[in-house]
C-alpha positions as CSV (number, residue, x, y, z in Angstrom):
1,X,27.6,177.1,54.1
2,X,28.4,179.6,51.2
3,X,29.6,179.2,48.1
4,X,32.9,178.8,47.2
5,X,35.2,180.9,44.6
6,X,35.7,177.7,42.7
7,X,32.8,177.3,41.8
8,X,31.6,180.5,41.2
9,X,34.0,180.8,38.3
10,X,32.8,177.1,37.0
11,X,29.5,178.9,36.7
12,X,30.9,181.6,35.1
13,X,32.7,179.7,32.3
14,X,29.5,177.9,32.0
15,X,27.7,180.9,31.3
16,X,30.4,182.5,28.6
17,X,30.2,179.3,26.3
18,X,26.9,178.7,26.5
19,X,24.8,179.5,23.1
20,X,21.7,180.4,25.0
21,X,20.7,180.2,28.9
22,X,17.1,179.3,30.2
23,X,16.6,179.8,33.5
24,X,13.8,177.9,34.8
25,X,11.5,177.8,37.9
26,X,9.3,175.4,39.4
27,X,5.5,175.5,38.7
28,X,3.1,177.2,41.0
29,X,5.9,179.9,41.5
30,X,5.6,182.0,44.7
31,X,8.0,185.1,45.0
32,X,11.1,183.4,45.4
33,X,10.7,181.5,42.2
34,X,9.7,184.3,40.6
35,X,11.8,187.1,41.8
36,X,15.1,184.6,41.6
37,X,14.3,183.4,37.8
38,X,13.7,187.0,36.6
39,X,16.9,188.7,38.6
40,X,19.4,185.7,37.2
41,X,18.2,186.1,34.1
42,X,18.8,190.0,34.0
43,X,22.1,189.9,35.4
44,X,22.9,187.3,33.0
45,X,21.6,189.9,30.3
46,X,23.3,192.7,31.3
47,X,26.8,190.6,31.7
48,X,26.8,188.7,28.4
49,X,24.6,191.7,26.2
50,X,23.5,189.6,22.8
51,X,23.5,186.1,24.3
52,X,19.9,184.9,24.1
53,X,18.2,184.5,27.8
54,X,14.8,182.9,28.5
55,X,12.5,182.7,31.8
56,X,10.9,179.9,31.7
57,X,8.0,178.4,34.2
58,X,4.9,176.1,33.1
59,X,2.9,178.6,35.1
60,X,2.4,182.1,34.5
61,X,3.5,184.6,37.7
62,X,0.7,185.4,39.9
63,X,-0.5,189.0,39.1
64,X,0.5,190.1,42.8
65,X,4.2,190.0,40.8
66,X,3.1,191.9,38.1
67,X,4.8,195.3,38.7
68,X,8.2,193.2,38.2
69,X,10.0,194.0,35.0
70,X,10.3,191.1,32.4
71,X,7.9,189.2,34.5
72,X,5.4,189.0,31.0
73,X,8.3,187.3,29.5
74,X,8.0,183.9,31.6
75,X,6.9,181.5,29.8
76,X,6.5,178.0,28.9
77,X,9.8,175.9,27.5
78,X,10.8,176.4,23.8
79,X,12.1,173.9,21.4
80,X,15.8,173.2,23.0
81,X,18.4,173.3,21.1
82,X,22.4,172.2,21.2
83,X,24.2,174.5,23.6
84,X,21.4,175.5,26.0
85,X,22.5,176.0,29.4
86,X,19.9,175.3,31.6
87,X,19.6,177.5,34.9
88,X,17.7,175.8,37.2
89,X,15.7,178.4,40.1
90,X,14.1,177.4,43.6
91,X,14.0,173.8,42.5
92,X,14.4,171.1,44.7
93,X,13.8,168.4,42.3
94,X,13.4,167.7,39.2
95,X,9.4,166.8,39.3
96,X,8.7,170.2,40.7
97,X,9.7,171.9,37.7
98,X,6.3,169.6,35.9
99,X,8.6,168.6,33.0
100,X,10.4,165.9,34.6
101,X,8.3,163.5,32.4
102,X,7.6,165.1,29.2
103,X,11.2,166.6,28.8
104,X,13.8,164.4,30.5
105,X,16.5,165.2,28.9
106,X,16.4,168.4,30.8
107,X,17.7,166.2,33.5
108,X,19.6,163.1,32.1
109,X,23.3,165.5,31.1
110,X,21.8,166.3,27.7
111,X,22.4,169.9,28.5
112,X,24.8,171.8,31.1
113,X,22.8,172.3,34.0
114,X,23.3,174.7,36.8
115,X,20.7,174.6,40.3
116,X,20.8,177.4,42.5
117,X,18.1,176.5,45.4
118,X,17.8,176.9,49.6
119,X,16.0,173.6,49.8
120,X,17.8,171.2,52.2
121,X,15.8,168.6,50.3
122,X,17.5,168.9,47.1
123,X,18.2,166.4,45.1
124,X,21.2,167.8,43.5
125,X,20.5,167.1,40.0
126,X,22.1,169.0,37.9
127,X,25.9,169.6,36.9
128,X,26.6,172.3,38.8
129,X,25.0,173.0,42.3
130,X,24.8,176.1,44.8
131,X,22.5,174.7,47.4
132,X,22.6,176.4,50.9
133,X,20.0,175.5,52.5
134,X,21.1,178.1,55.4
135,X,19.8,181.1,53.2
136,X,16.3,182.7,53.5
137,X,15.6,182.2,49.8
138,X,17.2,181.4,46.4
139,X,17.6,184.8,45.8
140,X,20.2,185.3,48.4
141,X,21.7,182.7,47.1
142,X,21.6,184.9,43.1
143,X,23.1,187.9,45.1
144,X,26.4,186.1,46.6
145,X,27.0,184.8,43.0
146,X,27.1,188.1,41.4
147,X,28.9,189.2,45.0
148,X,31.5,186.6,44.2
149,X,32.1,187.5,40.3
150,X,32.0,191.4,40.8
151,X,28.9,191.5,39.1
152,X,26.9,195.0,39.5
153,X,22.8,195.3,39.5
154,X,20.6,198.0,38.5
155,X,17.1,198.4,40.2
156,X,15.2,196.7,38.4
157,X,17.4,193.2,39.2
158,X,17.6,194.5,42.9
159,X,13.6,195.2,42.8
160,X,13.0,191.7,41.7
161,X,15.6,189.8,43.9
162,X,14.2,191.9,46.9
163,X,10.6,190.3,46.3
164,X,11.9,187.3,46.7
165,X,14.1,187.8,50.0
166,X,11.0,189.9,51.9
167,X,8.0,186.7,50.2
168,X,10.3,184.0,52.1
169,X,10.9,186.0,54.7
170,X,7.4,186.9,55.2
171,X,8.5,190.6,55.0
172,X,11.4,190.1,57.2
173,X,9.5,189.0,60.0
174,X,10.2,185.0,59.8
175,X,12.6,183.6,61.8
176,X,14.8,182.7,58.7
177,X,15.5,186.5,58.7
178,X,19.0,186.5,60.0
179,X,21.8,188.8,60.2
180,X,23.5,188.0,56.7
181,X,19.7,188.5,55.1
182,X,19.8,192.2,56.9
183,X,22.5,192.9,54.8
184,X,21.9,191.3,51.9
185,X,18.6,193.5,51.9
186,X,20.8,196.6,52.7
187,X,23.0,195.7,49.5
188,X,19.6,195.7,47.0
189,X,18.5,198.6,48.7
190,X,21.8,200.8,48.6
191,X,21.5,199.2,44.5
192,X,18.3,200.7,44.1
193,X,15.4,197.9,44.8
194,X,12.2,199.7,45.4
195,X,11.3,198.1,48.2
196,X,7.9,200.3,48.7
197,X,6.0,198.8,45.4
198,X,7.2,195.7,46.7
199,X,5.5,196.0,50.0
200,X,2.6,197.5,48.5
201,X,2.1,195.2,46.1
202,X,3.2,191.6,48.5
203,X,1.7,192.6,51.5
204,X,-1.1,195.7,50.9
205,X,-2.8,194.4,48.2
206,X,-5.2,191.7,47.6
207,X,-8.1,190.7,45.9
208,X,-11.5,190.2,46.5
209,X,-11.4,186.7,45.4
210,X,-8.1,186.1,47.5
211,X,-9.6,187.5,50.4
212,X,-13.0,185.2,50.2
213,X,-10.7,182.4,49.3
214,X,-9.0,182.9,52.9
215,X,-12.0,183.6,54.2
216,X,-12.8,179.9,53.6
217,X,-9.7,179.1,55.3
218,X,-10.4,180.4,58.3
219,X,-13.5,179.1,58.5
220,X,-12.7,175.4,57.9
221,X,-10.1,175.8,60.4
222,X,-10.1,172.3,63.1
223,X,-7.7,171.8,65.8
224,X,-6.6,168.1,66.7
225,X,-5.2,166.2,69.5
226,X,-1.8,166.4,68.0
227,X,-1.7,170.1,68.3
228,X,-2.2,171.1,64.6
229,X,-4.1,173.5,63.6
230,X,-5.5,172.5,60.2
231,X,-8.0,173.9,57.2
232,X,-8.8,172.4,53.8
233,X,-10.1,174.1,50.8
234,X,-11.8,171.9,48.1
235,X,-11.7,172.8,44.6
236,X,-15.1,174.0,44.7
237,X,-14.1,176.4,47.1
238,X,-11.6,177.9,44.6
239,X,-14.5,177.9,42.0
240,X,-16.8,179.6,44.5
241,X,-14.5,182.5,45.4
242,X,-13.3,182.7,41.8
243,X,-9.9,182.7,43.1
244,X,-6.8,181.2,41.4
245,X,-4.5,178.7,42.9
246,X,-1.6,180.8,43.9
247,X,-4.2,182.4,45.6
248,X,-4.0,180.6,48.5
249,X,0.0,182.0,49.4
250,X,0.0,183.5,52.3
251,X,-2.9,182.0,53.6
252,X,-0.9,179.4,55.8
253,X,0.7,182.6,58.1
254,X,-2.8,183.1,59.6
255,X,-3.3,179.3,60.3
256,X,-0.2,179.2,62.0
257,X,-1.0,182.3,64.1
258,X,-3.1,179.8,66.4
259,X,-1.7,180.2,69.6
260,X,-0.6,176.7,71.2
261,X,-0.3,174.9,68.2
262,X,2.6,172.6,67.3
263,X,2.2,172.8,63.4
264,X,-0.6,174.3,61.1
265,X,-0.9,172.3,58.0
266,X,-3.7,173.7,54.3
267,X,-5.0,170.9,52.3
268,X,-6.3,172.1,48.6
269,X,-7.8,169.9,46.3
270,X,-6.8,171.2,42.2
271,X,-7.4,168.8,39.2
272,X,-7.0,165.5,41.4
273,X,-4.1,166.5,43.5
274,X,-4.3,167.3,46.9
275,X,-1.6,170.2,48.1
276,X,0.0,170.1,51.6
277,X,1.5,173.2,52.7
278,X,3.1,172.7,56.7
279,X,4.2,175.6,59.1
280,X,5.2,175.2,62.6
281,X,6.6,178.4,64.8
282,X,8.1,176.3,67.0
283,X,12.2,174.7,67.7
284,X,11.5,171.0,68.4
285,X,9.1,170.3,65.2
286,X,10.4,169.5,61.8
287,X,7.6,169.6,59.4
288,X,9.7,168.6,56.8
289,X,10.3,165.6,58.1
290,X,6.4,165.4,58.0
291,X,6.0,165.8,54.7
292,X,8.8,163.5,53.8
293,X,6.0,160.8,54.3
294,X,4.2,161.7,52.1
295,X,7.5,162.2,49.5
296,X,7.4,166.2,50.0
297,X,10.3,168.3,51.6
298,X,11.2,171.7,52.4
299,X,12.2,173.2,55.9
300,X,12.1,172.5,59.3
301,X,9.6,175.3,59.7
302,X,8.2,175.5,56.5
303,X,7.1,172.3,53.9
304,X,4.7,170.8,51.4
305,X,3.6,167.7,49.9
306,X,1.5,166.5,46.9
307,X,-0.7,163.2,46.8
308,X,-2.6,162.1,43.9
309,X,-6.5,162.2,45.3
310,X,-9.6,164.4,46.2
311,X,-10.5,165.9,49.5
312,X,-13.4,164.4,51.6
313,X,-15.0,165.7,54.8
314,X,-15.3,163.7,57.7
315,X,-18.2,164.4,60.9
316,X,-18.0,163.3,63.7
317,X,-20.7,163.7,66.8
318,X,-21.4,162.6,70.1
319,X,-24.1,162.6,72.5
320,X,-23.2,164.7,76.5
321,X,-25.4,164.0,78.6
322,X,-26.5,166.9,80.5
323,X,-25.5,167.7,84.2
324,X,-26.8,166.1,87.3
């Protein structure tokens, strides 16, 4: 699926009368959310110079995206006001942006909405949808609009949509990575992303607290009859290792590295929430599906859930009797 001239120039027409344009991500962002939120918003800046654009996420970035320009400017929602086009980043639903409740009129027509997200789960909520759920990321997505409407990038756009194409991609190595994301990648490169800070700072760096945080991980690590490989982390685990939440990305890849296993599913406990985050390697499991029952989504090979609740550990013995 890709998306279609018609609707590129809908966007487009959205985007000229619009007073202002917020483009919004969902909470916890990872480098999709990130990287896609701060590239749409520059290109949108450097197309319509004057028109007022905000980056908006209830979370603040993690600091391993800190060497992405404008990333200091996401922040929380400001007071809305008639006119506001609402760009909507990387979000599958509305809830997953955390102001489905306190702010619905983000989501009820108030406002001229526009979703660009590679979620087959999506809800399609807003007015105007690019959902492909055969890209590797939502930034893919941000590069075949500005493809579509001859829009150019500099290198800082290209640096920031590249951090989101190598995070979902796990640096190219996931088996998402296909042929169109090759050249997609070539096309930010050729426009000057710098891919080198982004591999230094995605995939050489790391904290002390990150890395005794997946220590943990590791360690709880249990394998069941099922054929999932499966760790928990509690929230005083995170206090322990004085790690933050988004912490935890990247975390799962290591789980799922368990040779054998069917699916490798994290557990993590935060403010009376418990976090699901699914991986499988393999063709015939669909771990979205899996965390559809517990109202989550995402990918066949890649999902999460959330349950209101606290994490408890079970143990279990038995007695062998020794060898005759």
């Amino acid at each position: 699926m890709a998306i279609s001239f018609q609707d590129a120039r809908k966007a487009q027409t959205i985007f000229e009368k619009a007073q202002r344009i917020l483009c919004m991500c969902h909470r916890n962002p990872d480098g999709d959310a990130v990287g896609s939120s701060l590239g749409m918003g520059m290109l949108l800046e450097k197309m319509y110079p004057g028109k007022p654009v905000f980056f908006l996420c209830e979370d603040p970035a993690p600091d391993t995206f800190s060497i992405l320009p404008n990333v200091q400017r996401m922040q929380g929602l400001p007071e809305l006001k008639g006119g506001d086009t609402i760009v909507f980043l990387d979000c599958a639903e509305p809830k997953q942006t955390g102001l489905h409740e306190t702010h619905p009129q983000l989501f009820d027509k108030t406002y001229l909405t526009i979703n660009i997200d590679h979620h087959p789960t999506n809800t399609r909520f807003a007015d105007l949808n690019f959902i492909v759920p055969d890209a590797a990321s939502s930034c893919e997505i941000v590069v075949e609009l500005a493809d579509i409407l001859g829009w150019k990038m500099n290198s800082d756009i290209a640096t920031c949509l590249l951090t989101g194409m190598y995070t979902d991609t796990g640096g190219l190595l996931h088996s998402n990575t296909t042929a169109k994301v090759y050249r997609t990648v070539a096309g930010l490169l050729r426009a000057g992303a710098r891919r080198q800070a982004i591999v230094a700072a995605v995939f050489r760096t790391a904290k002390l607290s990150t890395l005794r945080l997946w220590g943990r991980v590791l360690e709880h690590i249990t394998l069941t009859k099922e054929g999932g490989a499966i760790s928990a982390i509690t929230q005083g685990d995170f206090r322990a290792t004085g790690a933050e939440y988004s912490e935890l990305t990247g975390a799962i890849d290591y789980v799922n590295a368990v040779p054998g296993m069917r699916f490798s599913l994290i557990l993590s406990e935060r403010d009376g929430i418990v976090k699901g985050s699914l991986r499988t390697l393999r063709d015939d499991v669909d771990v979205a599906k899996m965390a559809s029952k517990f109202s989550g989504g995402g990918h066949r090979k890649a999902a999460g859930f959330s349950v209101p609740g606290t994490l408890q550990p079970e143990v279990r013995w038995k007695v062998v009797e020794p060898s005759k």
